[in-house]
C-alpha positions as CSV (number, residue, x, y, z in Angstrom):
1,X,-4.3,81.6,-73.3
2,X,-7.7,82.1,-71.8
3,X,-11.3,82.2,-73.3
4,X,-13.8,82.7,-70.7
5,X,-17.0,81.9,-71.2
6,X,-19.9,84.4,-71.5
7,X,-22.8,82.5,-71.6
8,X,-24.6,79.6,-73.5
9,X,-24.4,81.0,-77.2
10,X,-20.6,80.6,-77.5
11,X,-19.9,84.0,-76.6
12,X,-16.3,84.7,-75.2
13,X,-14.1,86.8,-73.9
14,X,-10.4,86.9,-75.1
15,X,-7.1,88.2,-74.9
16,X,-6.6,90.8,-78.4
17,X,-2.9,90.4,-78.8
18,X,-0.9,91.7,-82.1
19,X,-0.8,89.0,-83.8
20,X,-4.6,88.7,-84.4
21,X,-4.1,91.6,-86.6
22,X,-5.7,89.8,-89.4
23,X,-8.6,88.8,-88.0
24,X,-9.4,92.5,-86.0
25,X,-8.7,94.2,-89.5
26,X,-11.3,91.7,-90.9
27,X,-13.6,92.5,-87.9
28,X,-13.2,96.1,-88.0
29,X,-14.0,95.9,-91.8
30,X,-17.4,94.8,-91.4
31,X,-18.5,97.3,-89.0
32,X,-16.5,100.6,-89.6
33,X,-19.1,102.4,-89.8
34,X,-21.1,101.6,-86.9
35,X,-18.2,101.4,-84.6
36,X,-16.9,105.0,-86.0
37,X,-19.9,106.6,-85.5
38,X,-19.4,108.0,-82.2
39,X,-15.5,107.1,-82.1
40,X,-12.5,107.0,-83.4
41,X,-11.2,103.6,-82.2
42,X,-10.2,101.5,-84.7
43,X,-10.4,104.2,-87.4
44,X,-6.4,104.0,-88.3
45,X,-6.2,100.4,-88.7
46,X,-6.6,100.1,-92.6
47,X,-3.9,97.5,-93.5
48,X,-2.3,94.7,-91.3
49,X,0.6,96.7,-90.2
50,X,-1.8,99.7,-88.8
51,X,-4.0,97.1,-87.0
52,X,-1.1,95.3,-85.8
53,X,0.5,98.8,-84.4
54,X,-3.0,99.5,-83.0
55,X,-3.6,96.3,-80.9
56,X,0.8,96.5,-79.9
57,X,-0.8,100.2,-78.2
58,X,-2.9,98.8,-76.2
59,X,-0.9,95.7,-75.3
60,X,2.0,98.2,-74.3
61,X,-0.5,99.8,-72.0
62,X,-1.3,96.6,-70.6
63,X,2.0,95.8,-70.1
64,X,2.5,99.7,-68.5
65,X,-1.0,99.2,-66.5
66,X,-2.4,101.8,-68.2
67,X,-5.2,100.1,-69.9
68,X,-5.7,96.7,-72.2
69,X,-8.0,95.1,-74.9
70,X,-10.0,91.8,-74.3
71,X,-12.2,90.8,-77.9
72,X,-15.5,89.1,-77.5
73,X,-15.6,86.3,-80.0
74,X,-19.1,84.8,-81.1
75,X,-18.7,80.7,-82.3
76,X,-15.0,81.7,-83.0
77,X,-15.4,84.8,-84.6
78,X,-14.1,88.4,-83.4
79,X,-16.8,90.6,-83.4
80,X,-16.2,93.5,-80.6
81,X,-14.5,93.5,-77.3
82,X,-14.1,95.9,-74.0
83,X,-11.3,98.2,-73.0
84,X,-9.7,99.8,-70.5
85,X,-7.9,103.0,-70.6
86,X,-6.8,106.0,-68.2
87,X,-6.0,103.1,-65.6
88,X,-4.7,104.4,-62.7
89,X,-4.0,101.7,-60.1
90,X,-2.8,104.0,-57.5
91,X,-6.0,106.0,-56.8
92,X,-7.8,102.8,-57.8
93,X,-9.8,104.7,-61.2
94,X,-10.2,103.3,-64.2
95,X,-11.9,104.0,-67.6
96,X,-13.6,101.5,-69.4
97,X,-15.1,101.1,-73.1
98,X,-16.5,99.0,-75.7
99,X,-16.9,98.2,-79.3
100,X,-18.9,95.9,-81.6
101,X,-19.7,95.3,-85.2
102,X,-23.8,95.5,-86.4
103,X,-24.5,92.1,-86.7
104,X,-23.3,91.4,-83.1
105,X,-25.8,94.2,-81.5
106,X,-28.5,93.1,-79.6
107,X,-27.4,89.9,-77.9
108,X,-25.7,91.0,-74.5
109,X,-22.4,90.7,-75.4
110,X,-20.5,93.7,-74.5
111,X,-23.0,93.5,-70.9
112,X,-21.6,90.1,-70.2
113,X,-18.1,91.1,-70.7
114,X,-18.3,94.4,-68.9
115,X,-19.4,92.8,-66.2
116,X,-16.2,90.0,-66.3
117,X,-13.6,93.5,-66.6
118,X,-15.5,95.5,-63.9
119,X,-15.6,92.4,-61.4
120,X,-11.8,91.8,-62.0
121,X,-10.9,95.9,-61.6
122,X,-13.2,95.4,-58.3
123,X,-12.5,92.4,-56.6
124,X,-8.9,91.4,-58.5
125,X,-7.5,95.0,-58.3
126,X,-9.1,96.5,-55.8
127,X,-10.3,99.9,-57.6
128,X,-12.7,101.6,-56.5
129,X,-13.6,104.0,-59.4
130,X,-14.8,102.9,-62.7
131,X,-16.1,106.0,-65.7
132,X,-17.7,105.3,-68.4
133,X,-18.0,107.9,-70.8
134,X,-20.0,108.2,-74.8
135,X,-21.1,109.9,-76.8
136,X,-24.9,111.7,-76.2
137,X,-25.8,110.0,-79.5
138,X,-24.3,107.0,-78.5
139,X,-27.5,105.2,-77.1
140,X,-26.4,101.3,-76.9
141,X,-23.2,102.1,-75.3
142,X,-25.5,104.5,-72.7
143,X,-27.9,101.7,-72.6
144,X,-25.3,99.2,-71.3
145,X,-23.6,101.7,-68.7
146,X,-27.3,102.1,-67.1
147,X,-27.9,98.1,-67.2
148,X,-24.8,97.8,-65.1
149,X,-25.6,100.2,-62.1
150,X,-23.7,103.2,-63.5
151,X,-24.8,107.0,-62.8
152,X,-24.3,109.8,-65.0
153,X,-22.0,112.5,-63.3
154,X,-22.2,115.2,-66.3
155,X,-21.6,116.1,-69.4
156,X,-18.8,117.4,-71.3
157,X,-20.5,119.6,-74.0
158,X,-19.3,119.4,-77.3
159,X,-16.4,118.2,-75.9
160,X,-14.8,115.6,-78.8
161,X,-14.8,116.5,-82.1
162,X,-15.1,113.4,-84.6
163,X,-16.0,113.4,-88.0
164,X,-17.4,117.4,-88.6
165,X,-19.6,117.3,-85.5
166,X,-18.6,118.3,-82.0
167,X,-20.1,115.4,-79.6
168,X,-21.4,116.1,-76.4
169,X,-19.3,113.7,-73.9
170,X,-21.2,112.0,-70.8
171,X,-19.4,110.9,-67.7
172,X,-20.9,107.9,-65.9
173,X,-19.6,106.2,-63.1
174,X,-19.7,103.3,-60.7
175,X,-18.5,102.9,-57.6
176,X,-17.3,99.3,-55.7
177,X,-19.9,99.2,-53.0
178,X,-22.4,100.4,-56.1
179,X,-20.9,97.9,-57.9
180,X,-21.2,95.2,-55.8
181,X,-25.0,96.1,-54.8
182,X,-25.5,96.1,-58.4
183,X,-24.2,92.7,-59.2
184,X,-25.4,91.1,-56.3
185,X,-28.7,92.0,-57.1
186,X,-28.4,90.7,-60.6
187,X,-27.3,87.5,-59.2
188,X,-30.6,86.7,-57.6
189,X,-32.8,87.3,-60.3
């Protein structure tokens, strides 16, 4: 099992395997609501079974190469995590994503572990594509996509439909040479 470590306030990043079903129901309890707002992730996980069948999806899409969870646990606690999705290891693309619960926002976290999953799709796998795409109301998860050196490619107007509004989607991407300009030049400050 690994725990990688994402800094110097106990911060880590995790494997999110079925049987922590307990504890991601628990996390996903006490921030429902912010982590809804923008998305549906999470959203049909009301009992143990339904968070267990939720984190098996994404574990079968690891297993696939399709995508895959990792939490971000604060002094042993789950409290959000980073995603891939729409992995396509062929043309080297990925999609990536995040989540987190209120009481987590603010510290770095989900910057500090996207910056461990978009290293490893760089320089493990070899992609060269990574997308991010939110929500226009979604201003932290925008916020973290600019910190790491992504640039918005366009926007999908009213493109997902969640909870009686039609969200405007934005596209952002980053590039490996970007990337690695990017970090290299967070590295030396």
């Amino acid at each position: 099992m690994y725990a990688i470590s994402l800094g110097d306030d106990g911060a880590e990043l995790r494997p999110l395997d079925p049987w922590r079903a307990e504890e991601f129901l628990a996390h996903l309890d006490r921030g429902r609501d912010f982590i809804g707002q923008f998305i549906p992730f999470g959203s049909q996980a009301t009992d143990v079974a339904s968070a267990r069948a939720t984190l098996q999806r994404y574990a079968d899409m690891r297993c696939a190469d399709t995508g895959g969870l990792h939490g971000i646990w604060l002094d042993g606690k789950l409290v959000g995590g980073v995603l891939t999705l729409n992995v396509d290891a062929e043309l080297g693309n990925a999609e990536v994503g995040c989540w987190l619960e209120p009481a987590a926002s603010g510290r770095g976290l989900v910057t500090r572990a996207m910056r461990f999953l978009i290293d490893s799709l760089v320089e493990q796998r070899g992609f060269h594509r990574v997308e991010w795409v939110a929500a226009s109301g979604n201003t932290p998860s925008l916020n973290v996509a600019r910190r790491l050196g992504f640039t918005q490619e366009g926007v999908h107007r009213e493109a997902r439909p969640w909870r009686g509004i039609r969200h405007d989607l934005e596209v952002w991407s980053v590039l490996a040479p970007e990337w690695r300009s990017a970090r290299d030049g967070h590295k030396k400050r």
